[in-house]
C-alpha positions as CSV (number, residue, x, y, z in Angstrom):
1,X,-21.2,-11.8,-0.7
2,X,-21.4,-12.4,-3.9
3,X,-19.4,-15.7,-6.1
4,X,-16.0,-14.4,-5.8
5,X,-13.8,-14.6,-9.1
6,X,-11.2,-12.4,-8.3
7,X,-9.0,-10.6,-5.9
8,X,-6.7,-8.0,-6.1
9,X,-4.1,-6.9,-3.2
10,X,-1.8,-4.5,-2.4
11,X,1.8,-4.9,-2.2
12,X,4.0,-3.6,0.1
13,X,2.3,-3.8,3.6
14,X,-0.4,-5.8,2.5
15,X,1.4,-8.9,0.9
16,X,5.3,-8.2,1.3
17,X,7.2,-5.7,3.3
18,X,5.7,-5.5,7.1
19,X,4.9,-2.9,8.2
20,X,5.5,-1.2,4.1
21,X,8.7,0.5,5.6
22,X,10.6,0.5,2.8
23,X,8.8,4.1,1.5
24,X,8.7,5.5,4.6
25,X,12.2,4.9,4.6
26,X,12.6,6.5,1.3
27,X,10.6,9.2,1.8
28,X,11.7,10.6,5.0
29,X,15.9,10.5,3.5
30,X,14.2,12.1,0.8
31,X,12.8,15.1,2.7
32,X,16.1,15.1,4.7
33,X,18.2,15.7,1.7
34,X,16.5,18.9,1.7
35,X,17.0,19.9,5.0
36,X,13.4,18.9,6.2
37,X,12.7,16.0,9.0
38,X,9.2,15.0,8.4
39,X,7.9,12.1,11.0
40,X,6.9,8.5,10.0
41,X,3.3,9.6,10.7
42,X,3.4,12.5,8.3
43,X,5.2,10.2,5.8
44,X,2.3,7.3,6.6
45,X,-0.7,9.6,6.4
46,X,-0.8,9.8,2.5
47,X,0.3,6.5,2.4
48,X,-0.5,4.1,-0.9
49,X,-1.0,7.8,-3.3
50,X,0.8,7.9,-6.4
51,X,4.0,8.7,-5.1
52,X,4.2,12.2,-6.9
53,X,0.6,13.1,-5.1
54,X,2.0,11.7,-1.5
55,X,5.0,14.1,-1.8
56,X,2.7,17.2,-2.7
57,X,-0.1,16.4,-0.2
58,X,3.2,16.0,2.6
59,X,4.4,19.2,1.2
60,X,0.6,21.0,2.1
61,X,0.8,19.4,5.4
62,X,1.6,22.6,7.9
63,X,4.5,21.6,9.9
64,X,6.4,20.3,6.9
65,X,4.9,23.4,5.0
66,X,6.6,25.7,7.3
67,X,10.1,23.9,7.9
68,X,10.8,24.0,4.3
69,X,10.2,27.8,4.1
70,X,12.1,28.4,7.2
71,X,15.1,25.8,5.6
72,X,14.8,26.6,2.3
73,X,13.9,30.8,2.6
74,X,10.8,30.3,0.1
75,X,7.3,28.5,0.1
76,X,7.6,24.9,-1.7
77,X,6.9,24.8,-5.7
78,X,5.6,22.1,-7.5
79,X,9.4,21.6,-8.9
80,X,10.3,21.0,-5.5
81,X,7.8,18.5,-5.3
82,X,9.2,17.3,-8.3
83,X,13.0,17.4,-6.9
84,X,11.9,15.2,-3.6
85,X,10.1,13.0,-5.7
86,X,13.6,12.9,-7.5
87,X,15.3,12.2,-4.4
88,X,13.0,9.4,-3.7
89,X,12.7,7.4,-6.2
90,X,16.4,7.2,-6.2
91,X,16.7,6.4,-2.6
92,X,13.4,3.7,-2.8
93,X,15.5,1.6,-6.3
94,X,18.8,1.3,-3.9
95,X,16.9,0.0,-0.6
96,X,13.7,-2.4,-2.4
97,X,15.3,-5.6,-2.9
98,X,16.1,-5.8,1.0
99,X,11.8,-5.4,1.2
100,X,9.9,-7.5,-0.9
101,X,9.6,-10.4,1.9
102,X,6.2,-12.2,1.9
103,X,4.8,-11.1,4.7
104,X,3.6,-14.4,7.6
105,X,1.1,-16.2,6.0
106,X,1.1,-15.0,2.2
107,X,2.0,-18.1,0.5
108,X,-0.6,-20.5,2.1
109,X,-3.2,-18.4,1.2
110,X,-2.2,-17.7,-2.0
111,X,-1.6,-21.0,-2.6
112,X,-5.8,-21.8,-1.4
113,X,-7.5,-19.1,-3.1
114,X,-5.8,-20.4,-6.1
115,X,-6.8,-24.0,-5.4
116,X,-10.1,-22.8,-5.9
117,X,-10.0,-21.2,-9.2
118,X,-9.9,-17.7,-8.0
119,X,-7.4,-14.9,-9.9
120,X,-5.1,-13.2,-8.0
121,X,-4.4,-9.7,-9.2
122,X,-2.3,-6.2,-7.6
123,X,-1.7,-3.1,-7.8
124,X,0.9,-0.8,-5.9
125,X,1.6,2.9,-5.3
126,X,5.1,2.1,-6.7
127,X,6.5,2.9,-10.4
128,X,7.4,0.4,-13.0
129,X,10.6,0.8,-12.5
130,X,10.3,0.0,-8.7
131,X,8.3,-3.0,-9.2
132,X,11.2,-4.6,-11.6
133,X,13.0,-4.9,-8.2
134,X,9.9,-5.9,-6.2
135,X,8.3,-8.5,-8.5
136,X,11.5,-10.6,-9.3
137,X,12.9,-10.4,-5.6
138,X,9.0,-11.5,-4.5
139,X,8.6,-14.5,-7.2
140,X,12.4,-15.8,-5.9
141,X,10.4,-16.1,-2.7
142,X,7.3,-17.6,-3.6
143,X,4.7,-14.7,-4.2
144,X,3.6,-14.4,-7.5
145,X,0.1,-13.3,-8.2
146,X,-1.0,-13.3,-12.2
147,X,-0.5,-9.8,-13.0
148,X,0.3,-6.5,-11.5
149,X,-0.4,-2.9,-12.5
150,X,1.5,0.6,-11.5
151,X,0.0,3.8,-11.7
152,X,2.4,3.7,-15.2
153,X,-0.2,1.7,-16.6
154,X,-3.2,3.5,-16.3
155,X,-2.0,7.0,-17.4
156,X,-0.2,7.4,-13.8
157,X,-4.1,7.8,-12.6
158,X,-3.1,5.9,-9.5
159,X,-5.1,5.8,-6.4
160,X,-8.1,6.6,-5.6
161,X,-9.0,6.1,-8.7
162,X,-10.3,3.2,-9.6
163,X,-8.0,2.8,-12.8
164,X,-5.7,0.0,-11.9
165,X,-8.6,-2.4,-10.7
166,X,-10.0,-2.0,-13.7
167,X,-7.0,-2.9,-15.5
168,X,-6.8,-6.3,-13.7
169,X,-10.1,-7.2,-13.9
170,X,-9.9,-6.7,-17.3
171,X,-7.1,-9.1,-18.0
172,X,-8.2,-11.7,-15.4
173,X,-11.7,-11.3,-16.6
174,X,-13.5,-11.0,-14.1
175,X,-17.6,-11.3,-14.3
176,X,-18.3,-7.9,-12.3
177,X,-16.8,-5.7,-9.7
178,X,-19.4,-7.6,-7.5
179,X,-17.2,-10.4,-8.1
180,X,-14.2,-8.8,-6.6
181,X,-12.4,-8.2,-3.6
182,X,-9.6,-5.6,-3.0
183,X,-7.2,-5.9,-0.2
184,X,-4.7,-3.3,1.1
185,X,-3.0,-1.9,4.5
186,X,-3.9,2.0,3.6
187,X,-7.0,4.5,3.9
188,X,-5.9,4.8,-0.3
189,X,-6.3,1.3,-1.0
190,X,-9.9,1.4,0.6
191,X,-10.8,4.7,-1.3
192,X,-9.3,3.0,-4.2
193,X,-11.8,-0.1,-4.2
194,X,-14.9,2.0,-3.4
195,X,-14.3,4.1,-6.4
196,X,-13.9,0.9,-8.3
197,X,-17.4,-0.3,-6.9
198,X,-15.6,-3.7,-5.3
199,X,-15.6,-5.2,-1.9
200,X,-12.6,-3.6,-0.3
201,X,-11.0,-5.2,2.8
202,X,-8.5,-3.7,5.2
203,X,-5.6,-5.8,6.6
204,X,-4.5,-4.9,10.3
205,X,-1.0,-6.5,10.7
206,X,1.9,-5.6,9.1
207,X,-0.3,-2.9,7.4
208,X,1.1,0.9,6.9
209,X,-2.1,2.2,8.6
210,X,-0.4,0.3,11.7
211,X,2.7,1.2,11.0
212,X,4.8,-1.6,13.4
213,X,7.6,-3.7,12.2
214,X,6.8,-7.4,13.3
215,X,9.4,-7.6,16.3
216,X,7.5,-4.1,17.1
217,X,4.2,-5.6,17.4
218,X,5.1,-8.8,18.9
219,X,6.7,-6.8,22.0
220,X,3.3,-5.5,22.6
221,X,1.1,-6.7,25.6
222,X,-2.2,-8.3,24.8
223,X,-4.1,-5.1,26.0
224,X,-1.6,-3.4,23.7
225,X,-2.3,-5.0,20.4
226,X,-6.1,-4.8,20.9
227,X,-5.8,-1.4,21.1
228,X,-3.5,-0.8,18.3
229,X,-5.5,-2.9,16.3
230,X,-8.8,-1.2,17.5
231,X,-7.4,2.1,16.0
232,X,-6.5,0.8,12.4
233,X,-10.1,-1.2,12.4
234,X,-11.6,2.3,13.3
235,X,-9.3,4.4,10.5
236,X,-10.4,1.1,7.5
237,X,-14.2,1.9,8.6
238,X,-14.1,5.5,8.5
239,X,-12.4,5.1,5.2
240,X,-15.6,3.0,3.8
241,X,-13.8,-0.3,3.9
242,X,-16.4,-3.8,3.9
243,X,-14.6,-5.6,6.3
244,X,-11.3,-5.4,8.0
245,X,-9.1,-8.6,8.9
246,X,-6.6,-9.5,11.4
247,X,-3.9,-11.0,8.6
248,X,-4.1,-12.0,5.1
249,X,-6.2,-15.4,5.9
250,X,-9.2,-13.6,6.8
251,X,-9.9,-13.4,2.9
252,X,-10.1,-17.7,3.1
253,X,-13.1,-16.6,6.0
254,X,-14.3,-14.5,3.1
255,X,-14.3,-16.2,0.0
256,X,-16.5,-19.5,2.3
């Protein structure tokens, strides 16, 4: 691997928020205020899109497809896509204070990758809005990386594309996208990072692609928790991602 100047994570799942349950949360009252009950998998699966695209792509998803014309007597329109979004975002502002917790481990690593001069940059599937809730609450517990872009930023061209990487490696000025790392807990945090030409790294506890709150994950038997990590190794490689790590200090192994 190449000098590494910068790296850019995620944020909820990957850095705060175990388990990133505070959209699922969101999404699935959201849906219910329409008379639909989508699962957390179907909520998860999209997981890390602009939040607009996740609610469409749920929307094209067949079982949820088919509920909301048996509920609703018509076939979902993009302004119903637009009136869950609604719903959403509403329901996400009230809940994300209570979810911007630094997940085990953040703060010591943050605390050595900056020791050695590296930049820490982000981006996130959430709005503007939502991360004037999310930053403040994180930097009152210790996490506060040098800058952070929305989709809002970058003409709401939010992942895959590769848009809001190159946003912060053009403020942290960073040499190349070989100099760059990009670590998230979804299969659009991957895709985002190979679009942007970087090293891209999937995180396996307390990611969405896991989907476990810590207490969850901790009940689990050793047998258990290789094979639930087994399966989110499997979905980060399928996805294209350069490595995969256990928890966020398997960038330190990294960046040696």
């Amino acid at each position: 691997m190449n000098k590494i100047d910068t790296i850019i994570f995620d944020w909820a799942g990957t850095t705060v928020d175990y388990g990133s349950f505070a959209p699922v949360q969101a999404f699935i009252e959201a849906f219910e205020s329409f008379g639909v009950t989508p699962t957390a998998e179907e909520v998860r699966k999209p997981m890390g899109m602009l939040k607009h695209d996740h609610i469409r792509t749920m929307m094209q998803m067949p079982r949820i497809s088919q509920m909301w014309q048996e509920v609703q007597g018509k076939a979902w329109t993009e302004a119903d896509v637009d009136a869950v979004y609604h719903a959403s975002e509403t329901g996400i502002m009230k809940i994300l204070k209570n979810f911007a917790e630094p997940k085990p481990y953040v703060l010591d690593t943050m605390k050595k990758i900056k020791a050695q001069g590296i930049k820490v940059g982000s981006t996130t599937g959430y709005t503007d809005d939502m991360m004037e809730i999310v930053v403040p609450a994180a930097k009152a517990a210790g996490y506060n990386p040098d800058c952070w872009f929305s989709p809002n930023a970058v003409g709401n061209m939010g992942r895959p594309y590769p848009y809001m990487i190159f946003k912060n490696m053009e403020v942290l000025k960073a040499k190349s996208v070989e100099s760059v790392i990009k670590v998230g807990d979804t299969l659009s945090d991957i895709r985002e990072g190979k679009n942007a030409g970087v090293t891209t790294v999937g995180i396996i506890e307390g990611s969405s692609v896991m989907g476990l709150s810590q207490s969850e994950y901790e009940a689990l038997g050793e047998q258990e928790k290789k094979a639930a990590d087994e399966k989110v190794r499997e979905a980060y490689q399928e996805a294209g991602a350069d490595y995969v790590i256990q928890d966020i200090r398997g960038v330190l192994e990294l960046i040696k």
